[in-house]
C-alpha positions as CSV (number, residue, x, y, z in Angstrom):
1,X,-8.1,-28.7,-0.6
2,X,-5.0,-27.0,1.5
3,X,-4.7,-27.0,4.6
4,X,-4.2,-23.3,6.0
5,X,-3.1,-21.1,9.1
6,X,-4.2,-17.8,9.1
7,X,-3.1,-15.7,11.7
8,X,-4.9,-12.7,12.3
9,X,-8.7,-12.2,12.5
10,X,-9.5,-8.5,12.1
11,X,-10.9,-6.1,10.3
12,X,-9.1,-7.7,7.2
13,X,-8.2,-11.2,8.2
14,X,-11.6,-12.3,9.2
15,X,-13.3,-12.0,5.3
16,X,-9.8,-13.1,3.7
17,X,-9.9,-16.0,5.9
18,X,-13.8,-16.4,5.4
19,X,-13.3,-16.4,1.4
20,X,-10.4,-19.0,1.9
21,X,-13.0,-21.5,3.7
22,X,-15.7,-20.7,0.6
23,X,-13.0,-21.8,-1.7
24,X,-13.1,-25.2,-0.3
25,X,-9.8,-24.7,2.3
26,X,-9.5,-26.2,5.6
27,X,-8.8,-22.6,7.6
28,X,-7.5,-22.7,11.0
29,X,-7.6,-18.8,12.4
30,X,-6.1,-17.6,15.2
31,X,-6.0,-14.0,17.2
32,X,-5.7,-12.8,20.4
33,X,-9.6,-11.7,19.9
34,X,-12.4,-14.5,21.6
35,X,-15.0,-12.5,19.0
36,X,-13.0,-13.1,15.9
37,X,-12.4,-16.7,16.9
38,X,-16.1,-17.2,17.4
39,X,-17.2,-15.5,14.0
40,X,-14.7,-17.5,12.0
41,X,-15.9,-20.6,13.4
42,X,-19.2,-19.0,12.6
43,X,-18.1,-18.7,9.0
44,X,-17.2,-22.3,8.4
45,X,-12.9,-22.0,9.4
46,X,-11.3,-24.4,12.6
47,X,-10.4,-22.3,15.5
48,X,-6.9,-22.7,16.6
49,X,-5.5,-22.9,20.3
50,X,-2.6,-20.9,19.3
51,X,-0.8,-20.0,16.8
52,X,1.6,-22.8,16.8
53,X,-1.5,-24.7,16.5
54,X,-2.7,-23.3,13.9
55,X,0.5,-23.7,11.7
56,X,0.8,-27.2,12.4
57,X,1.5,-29.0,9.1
58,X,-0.4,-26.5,7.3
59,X,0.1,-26.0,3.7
60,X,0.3,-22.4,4.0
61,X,0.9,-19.9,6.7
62,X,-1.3,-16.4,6.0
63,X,-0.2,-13.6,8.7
64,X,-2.2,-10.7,8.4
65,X,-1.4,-8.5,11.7
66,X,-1.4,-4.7,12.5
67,X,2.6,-4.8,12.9
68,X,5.5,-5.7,12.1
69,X,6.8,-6.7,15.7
70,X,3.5,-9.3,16.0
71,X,4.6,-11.1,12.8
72,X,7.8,-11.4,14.0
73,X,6.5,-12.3,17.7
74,X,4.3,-15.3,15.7
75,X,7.3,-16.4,13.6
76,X,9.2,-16.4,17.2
77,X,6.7,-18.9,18.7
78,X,6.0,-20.5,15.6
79,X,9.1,-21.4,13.4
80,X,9.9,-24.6,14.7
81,X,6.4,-25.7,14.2
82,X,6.1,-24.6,10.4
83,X,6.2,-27.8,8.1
84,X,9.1,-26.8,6.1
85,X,7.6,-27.8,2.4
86,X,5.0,-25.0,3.9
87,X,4.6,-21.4,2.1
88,X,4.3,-18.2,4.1
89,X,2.2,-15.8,2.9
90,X,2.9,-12.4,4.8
91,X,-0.1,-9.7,3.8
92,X,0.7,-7.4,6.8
93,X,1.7,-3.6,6.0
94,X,4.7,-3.5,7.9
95,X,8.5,-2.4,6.8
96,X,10.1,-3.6,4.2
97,X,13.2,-3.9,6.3
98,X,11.5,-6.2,8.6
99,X,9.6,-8.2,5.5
100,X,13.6,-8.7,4.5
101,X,14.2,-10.1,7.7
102,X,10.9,-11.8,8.3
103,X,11.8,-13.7,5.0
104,X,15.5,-14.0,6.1
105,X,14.4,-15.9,9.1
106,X,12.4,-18.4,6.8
107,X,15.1,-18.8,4.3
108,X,17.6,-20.3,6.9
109,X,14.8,-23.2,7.7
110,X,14.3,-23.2,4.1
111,X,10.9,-22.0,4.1
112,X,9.5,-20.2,1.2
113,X,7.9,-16.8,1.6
114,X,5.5,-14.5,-0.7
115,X,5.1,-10.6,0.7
116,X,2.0,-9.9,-0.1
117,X,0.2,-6.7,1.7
118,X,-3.1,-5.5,-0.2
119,X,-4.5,-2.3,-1.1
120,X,-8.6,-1.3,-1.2
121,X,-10.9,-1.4,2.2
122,X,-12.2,-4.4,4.4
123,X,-15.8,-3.8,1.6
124,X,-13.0,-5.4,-0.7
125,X,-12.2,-7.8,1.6
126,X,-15.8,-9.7,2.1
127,X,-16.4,-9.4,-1.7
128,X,-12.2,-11.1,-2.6
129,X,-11.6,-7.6,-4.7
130,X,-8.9,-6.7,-2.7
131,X,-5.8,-5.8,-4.6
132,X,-2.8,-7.6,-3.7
133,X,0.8,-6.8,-4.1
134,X,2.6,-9.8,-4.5
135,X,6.7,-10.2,-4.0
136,X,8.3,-13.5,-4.2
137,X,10.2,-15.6,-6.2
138,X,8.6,-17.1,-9.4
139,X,7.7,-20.4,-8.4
140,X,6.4,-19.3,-4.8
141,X,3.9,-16.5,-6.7
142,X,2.7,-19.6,-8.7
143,X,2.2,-21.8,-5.8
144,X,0.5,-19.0,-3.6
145,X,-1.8,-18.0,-6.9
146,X,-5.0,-20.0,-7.0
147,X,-5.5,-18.3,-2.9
148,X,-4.7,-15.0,-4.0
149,X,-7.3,-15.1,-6.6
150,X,-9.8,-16.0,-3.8
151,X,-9.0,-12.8,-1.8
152,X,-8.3,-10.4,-4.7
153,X,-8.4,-9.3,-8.4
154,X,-5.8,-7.8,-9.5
155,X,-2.6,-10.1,-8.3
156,X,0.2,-7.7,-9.2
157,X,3.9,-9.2,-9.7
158,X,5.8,-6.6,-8.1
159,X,8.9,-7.9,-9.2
160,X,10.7,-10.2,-7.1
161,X,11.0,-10.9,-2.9
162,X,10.0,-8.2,-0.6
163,X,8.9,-5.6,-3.8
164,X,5.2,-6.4,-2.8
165,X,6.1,-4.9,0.7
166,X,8.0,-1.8,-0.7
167,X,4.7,-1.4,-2.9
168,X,2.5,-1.2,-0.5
169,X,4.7,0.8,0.7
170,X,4.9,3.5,-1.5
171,X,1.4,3.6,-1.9
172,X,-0.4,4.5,1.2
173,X,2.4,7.2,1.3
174,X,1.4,8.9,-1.6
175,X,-1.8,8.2,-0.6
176,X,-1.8,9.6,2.5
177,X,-0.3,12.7,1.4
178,X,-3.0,13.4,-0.7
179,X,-5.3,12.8,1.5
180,X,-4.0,15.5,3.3
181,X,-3.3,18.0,0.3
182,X,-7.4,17.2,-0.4
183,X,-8.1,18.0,3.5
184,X,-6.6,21.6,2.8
185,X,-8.0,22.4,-0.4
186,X,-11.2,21.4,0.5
187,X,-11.0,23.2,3.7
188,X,-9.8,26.7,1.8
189,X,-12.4,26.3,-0.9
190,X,-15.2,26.1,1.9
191,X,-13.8,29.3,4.1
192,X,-13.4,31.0,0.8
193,X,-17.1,30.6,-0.1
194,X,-16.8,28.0,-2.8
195,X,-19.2,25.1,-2.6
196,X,-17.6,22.3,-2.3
197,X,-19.4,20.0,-4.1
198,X,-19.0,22.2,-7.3
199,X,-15.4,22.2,-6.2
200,X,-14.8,18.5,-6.1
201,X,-16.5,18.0,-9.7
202,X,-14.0,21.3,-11.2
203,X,-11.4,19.3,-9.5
204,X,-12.2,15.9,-10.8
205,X,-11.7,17.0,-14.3
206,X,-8.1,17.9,-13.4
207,X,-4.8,16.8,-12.6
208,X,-5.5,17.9,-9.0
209,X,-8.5,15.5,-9.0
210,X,-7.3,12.6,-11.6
211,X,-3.7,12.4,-10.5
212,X,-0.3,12.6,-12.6
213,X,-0.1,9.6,-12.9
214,X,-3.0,9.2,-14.9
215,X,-1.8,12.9,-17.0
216,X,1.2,15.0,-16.8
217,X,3.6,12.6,-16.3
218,X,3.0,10.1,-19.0
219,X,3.4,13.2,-21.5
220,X,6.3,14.8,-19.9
221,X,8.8,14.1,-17.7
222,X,8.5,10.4,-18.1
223,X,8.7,10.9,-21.9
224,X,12.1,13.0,-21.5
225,X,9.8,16.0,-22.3
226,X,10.0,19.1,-20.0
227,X,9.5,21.6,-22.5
228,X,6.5,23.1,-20.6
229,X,3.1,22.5,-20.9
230,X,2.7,24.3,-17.9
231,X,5.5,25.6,-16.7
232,X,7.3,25.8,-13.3
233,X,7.3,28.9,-12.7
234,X,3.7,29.9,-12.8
235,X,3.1,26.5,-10.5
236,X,5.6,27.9,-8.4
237,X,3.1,31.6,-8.9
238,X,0.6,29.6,-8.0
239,X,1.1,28.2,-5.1
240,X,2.3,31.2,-3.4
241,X,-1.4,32.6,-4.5
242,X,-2.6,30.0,-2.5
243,X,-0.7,29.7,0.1
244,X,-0.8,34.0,1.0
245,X,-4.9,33.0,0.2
246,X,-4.6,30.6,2.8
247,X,-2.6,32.6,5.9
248,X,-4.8,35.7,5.3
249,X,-8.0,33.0,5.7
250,X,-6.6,31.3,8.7
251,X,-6.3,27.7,6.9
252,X,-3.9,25.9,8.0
253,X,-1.2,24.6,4.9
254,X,1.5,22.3,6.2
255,X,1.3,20.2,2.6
256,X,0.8,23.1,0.6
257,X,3.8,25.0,1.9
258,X,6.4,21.7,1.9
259,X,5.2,21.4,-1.4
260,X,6.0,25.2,-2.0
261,X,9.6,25.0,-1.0
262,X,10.0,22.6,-3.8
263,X,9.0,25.1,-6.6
264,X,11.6,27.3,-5.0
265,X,14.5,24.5,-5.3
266,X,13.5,23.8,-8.6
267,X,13.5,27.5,-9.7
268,X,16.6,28.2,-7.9
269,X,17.9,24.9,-10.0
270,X,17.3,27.0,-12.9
271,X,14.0,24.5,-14.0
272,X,11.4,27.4,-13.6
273,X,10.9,27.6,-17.8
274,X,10.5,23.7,-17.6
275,X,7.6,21.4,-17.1
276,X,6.2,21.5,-13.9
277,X,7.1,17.7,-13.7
278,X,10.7,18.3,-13.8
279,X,10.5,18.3,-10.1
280,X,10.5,14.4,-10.4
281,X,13.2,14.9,-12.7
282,X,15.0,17.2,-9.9
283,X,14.9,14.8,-7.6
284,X,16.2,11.5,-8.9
285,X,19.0,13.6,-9.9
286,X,19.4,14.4,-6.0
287,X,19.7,10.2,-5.2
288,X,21.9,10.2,-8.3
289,X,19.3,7.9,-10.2
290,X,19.8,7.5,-14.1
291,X,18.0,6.2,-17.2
292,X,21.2,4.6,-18.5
């Protein structure tokens, strides 16, 4: 049994720290919230006077806070508190640039850290299916494992300290965009008189629905290949039938039309008879990235 902090009771925190306790850990939570405090008592954890309480000679710190400037705030009022031979687990979404220094801070008391932020909803979060990107050095991502596995399946390696930060990263912004780009189709399929439930299933049978990820890249650009299965140009057609669709329907395109002036790049690059993928291709070029 380990004895554990875990700072930060909400949405996510309290079932992560709830599924810690189930796995036979000694959990002492802390947050600002008197509600959280009384439901993780409720669910079998210690509640903790403060934070510096909480990480007193605890096996592992676990912050999981809505910024980065409260982790930082916590490492402030804590540091001197942490037992050294202790391993911070940071699951926060916050910037990598302040994971760096969060772990920066730890490495001058010799204090091991793991970044790990999660992906998935709080539903993951009671059931320990969340899916956790981990960055940390070897040994640490061996040590912080058998908790992991509590909270999550999959425990993804990202590759070293502060990767599982810049993964988490990178996620939510593609996600996020298209969450957006699905906002405006949606919304120009409806005002069009498309039903949009017959939309979403045309959709889901697509790249526009299953992602390019999971199809044209793997086939093209990533395998050196932009002779076109579809080419740029007609993507570039395309889009502009959309977007005049769009303006003469009173839809409102922001996405659509950033995504627009990158056909035109591309085509002005002279990539128009190419794979629509090679706008990836286009830009790594642009930050001088290479295969060699």
């Amino acid at each position: 049994m380990a004895t554990i902090a875990f700072i930060g009771l909400g949405t996510m925190g309290l079932p992560m720290a709830h599924n810690l306790v189930k796995g036979g850990h000694e959990v002492r939570g802390f947050d600002l919230e008197a509600r959280a405090l009384k439901q993780h008592e409720a669910n079998g954890g210690r509640v903790a006077a403060s934070a510096k309480d909480a990480v007193e000679n605890a096996d592992f710190v676990f912050t999981m806070l809505p910024i980065g400037k409260h982790v930082k705030a916590v490492l402030e009022d804590c540091l001197e508190t942490i037992n050294p031979n202790s391993l911070f687990i940071e699951m926060s979404t916050i910037h990598p640039l302040e994971t760096d220094e969060i772990r920066s801070t730890l490495h001058a008391k010799d204090i091991a850290m793991v970044d790990a932020p999660v992906g998935r909803t709080s539903e993951h979060a009671y059931t320990g299916t969340l899916l956790i990107m981990a960055g940390g050095e070897e040994e640490d991502l061996v040590r912080a494992r058998p908790l992991l596995e509590l909270l999550g399946d999959p425990i993804i390696d990202c590759g070293g300290p502060g990767r599982g930060s810049r993964m988490k990263i990178i996620n939510n912004y593609l996600s996020n965009m298209i969450n957006v780009a699905t906002a405006e189709a949606l919304t120009l399929a409806e005002v069009i008189g498309l039903n949009r439930d017959l939309a979403m299933d045309v959709m889901s049978g697509t790249a526009a629905g299953k992602g390019h990820m999971a199809t044209t890249y793997p086939n093209k650009v990533l395998a050196d290949d932009l002779s076109p299965a579809f080419m740029l140009e007609l993507a570039h057609k395309d889009q502009g039938l959309a977007l005049d669709l769009a303006e003469q329907m009173n839809v409102e395109t922001l996405l659509g039309q950033a995504a627009q002036a990158v056909y035109e790049e591309a085509e002005a690059d002279a990539r128009g008879k190419q794979d629509w993928t090679t706008v990836y291709a286009m830009m790594r070029e642009k930050v001088g990235l290479s295969d060699s």
